[in-house]
N, C-alpha and C positions, 0 to 999 in steps of 0.2 A: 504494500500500500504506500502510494507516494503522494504525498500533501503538498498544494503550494502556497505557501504564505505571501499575501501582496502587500508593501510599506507603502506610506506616503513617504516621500521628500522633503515636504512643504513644513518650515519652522516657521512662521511669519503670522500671526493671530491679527489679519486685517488691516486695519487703517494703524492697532496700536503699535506700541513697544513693547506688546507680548511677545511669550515663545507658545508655541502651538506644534505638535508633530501629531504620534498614535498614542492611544491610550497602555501603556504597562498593561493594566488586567487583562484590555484583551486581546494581547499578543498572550502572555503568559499563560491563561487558564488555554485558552486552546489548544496552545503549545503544550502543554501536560500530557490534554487530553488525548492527543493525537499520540506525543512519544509513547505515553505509558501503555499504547495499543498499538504498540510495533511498526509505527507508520514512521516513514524516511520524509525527513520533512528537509524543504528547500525554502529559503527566506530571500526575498530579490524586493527592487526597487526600482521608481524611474532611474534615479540617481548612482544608485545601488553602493556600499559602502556601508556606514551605519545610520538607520535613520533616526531622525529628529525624535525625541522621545517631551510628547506634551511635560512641560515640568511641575503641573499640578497634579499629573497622577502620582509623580513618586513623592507627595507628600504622605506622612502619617495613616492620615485619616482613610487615605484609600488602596490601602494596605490588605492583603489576601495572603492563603497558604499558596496563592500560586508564584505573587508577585514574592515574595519572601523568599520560597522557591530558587526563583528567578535568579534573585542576589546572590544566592551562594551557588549557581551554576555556572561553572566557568567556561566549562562546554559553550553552552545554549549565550553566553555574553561573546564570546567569539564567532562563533554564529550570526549573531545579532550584529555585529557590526562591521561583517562581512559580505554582504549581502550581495548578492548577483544583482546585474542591472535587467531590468524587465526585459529590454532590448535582446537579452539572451538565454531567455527559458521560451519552450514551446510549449503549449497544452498537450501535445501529444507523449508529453514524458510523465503525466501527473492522471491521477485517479480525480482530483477535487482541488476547487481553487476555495483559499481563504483569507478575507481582509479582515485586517483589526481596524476601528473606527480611531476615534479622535476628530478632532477638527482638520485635521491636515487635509483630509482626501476631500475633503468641498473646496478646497483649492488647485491640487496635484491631479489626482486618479478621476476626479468626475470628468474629465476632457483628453485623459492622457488615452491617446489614440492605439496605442501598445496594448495599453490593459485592455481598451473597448473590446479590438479584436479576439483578445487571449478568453474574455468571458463569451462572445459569442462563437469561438471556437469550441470553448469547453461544453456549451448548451449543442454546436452539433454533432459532436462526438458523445452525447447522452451522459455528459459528469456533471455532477452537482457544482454547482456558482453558491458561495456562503459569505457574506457580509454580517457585523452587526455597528451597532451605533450608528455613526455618522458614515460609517462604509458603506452602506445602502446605496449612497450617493454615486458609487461607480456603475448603479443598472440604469442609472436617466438615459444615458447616449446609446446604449448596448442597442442593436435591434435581431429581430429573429425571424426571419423567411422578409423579409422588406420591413417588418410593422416595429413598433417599437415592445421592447421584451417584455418590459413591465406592463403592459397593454392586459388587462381583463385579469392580470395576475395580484393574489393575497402577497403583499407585504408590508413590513414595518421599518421601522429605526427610531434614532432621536427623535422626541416628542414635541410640538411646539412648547408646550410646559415645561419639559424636562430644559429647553433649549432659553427660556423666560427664568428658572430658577437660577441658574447658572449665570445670568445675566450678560448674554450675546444674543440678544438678539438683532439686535442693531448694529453687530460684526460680523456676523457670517453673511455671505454671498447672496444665502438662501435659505429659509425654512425649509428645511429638507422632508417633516412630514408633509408640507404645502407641495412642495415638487413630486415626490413620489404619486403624488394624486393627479397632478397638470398632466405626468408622464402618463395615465392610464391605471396605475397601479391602485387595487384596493388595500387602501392602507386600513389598518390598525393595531392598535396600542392596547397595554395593560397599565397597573399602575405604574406611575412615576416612581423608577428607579429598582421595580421589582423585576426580576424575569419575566421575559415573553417572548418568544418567536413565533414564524411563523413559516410556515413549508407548502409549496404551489409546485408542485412535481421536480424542478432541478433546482430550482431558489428555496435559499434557507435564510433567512433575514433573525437577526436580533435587534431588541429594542433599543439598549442599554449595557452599561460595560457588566449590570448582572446577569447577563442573556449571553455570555461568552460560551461559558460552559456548554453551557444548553445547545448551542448552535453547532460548538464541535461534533457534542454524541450524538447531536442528529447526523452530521454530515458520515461519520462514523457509521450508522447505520446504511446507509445506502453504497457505501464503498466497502463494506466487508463480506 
């Protein structure tokens, strides 16, 4: 079983003098859930090298067994900040593609023409496509036999709420629950900041960085 992991590139949190990349949890929990199921996992970017890690997830508060984990993997931190550039992985080497969300990919991966192709290859090769958080954002452009993918398809991600608590809404590009809907997709949501995903035959979307888990053992299930 061969997993592909997709990073944003994108440090740059908008108009401010934030920093902005993927979220730690959900690179990490999936990453677990994937290794500790024998799956050869490959981790690439546009940029590729190591990518931008948002630096309000590795505050305290949003601290997990996976992200913890994480810290003391020496492995998996050279991994991580070696990363192949998107430019040279094919779908046809991977059972299932997978993004960790953050803010970054509503700048990087929603338009990167790399990734577009890599997810509509993987959808017609029959592998499951899995985003959660704000990775949702890389199926707006994707399209599938002419039509757009997300078209008549159940999915989710960041909440306008969840995106209102955190206070950007007047930084990001795009209300990504508002997009996911423009694009065709039937979106919905569970509580703010609980688990939720959501599965439409090869899309596997999560809500929130607690929906990481969740998204891998789905994705897990249809590749075993």
């Amino acid at each position: 079983m061969k997993i592909l992991f997709i990073l944003t590139s994108h440090d740059a949190l908008g108009d401010t003098d934030k920093k902005t990349g993927f979220w730690v949890e959900e690179f990490a929990a999936p990453y677990y859930v994937f290794k500790d199921a024998g799956a050869e996992i490959t981790l690439c970017s546009p940029a590729g090298g190591h990518p931008p890690i948002d630096p309000n997830s590795a505050l305290p508060d949003f601290q997990t067994d996976s992200t913890r984990r994480f810290d003391h993997d020496n492995e998996a931190q050279q991994q991580l900040a070696n990363t192949l550039k998107l430019s040279d992985v094919s779908a046809s080497d991977f059972d299932a593609v997978f993004y960790p969300g953050g803010h970054g990919p509503l700048w990087d991966l929603v338009s990167d023409q790399m990734s577009i192709a890599l997810i509509e290859t993987f959808i017609r090769q029959n592998k499951p496509v899995s985003a959660v958080c704000h990775a949702s954002a890389v199926l707006l452009s994707a399209n599938d036999n002419g039509q757009p993918l997300l078209q008549g398809k159940k999915v989710t991600g960041f909440s306008n709420t969840e995106e209102e608590a955190v206070g950007l809404t007047n930084v990001v590009p795009f209300l990504l629950e508002d997009e996911l809907g423009h694009k065709g997709g039937l979106y919905s949501k569970g509580e703010d900041w609980e688990p939720y995903i959501v599965e439409d035959g090869l899309l596997i979307t999560g809500q929130n960085p607690a929906s990481s888990e969740a998204v891998a053992q789905a994705v897990l299930m249809k590749v075993k």
